[in-house]
C-alpha positions as CSV (number, residue, x, y, z in Angstrom):
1,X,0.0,0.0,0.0
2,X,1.6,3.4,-0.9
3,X,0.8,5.6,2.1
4,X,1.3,9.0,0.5
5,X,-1.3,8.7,-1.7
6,X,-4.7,7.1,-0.5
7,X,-7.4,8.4,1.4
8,X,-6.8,6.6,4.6
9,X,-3.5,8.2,5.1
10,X,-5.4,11.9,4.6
11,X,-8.3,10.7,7.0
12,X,-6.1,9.4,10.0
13,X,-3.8,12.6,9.6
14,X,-6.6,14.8,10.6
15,X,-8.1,12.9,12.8
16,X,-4.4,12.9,14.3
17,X,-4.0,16.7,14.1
18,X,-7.8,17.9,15.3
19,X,-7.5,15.4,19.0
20,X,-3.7,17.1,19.4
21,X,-4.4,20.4,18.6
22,X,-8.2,21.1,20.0
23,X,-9.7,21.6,23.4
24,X,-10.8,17.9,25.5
25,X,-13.8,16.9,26.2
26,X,-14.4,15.1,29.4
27,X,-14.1,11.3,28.6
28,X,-14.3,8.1,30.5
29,X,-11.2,7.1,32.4
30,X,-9.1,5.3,29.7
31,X,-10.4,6.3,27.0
32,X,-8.0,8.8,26.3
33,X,-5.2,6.6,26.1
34,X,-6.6,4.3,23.9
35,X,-7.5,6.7,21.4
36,X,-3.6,7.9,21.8
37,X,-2.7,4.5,21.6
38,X,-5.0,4.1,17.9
39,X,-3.4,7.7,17.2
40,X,0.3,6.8,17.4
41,X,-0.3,3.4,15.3
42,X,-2.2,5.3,12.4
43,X,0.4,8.4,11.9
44,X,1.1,8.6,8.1
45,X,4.8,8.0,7.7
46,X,5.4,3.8,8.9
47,X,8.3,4.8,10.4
48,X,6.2,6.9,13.4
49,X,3.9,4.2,13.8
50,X,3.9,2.3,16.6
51,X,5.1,-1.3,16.5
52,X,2.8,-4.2,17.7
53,X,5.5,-5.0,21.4
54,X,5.2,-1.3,22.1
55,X,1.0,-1.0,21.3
56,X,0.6,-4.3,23.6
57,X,3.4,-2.3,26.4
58,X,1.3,0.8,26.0
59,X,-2.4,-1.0,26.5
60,X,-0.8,-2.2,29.6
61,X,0.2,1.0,30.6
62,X,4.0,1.1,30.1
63,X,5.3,3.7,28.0
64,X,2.3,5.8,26.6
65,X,2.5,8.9,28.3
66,X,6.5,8.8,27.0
67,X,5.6,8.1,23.6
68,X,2.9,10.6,23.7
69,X,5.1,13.2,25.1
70,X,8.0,12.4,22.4
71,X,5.4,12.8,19.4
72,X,4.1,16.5,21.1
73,X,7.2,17.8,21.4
74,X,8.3,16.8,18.0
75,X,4.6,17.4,16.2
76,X,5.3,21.1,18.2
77,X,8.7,21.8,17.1
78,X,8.0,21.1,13.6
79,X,5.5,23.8,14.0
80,X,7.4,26.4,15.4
């Protein structure tokens, strides 16, 4: 599958940028960090994706709030 150009790749990206960059709503405890967990496996480049020891490691609650913080600060340095 070529990633740069199909739908899905478009889709997730915004989906990605619009739950970083808006205001939270209140959700249900652990909700939030599985939808950072789905976030960090459906970023468009394969490289930043997540791989399946670290997404199992992450649902049982090693490592997300790292890996979360590591993609903010380089999502918000790219920006700057």
């Amino acid at each position: 599958m070529d990633y740069k150009d199909t739908n899905v790749t478009h889709c997730c990206g915004g989906a990605w940028h619009r739950w970083a960059y808006s205001p939270r709503v209140s959700l249900p405890q652990g909700v939030e960090e599985l939808i950072q967990v789905a976030l960090l496996c459906t970023q468009g480049s394969p490289s930043r994706q997540a791989e399946d020891v670290e997404v199992v490691k992450m649902l049982e609650g090693d490592g997300l709030a790292e890996r979360w913080g590591q993609w903010q600060t380089a999502e918000f340095s790219s920006i700057a």
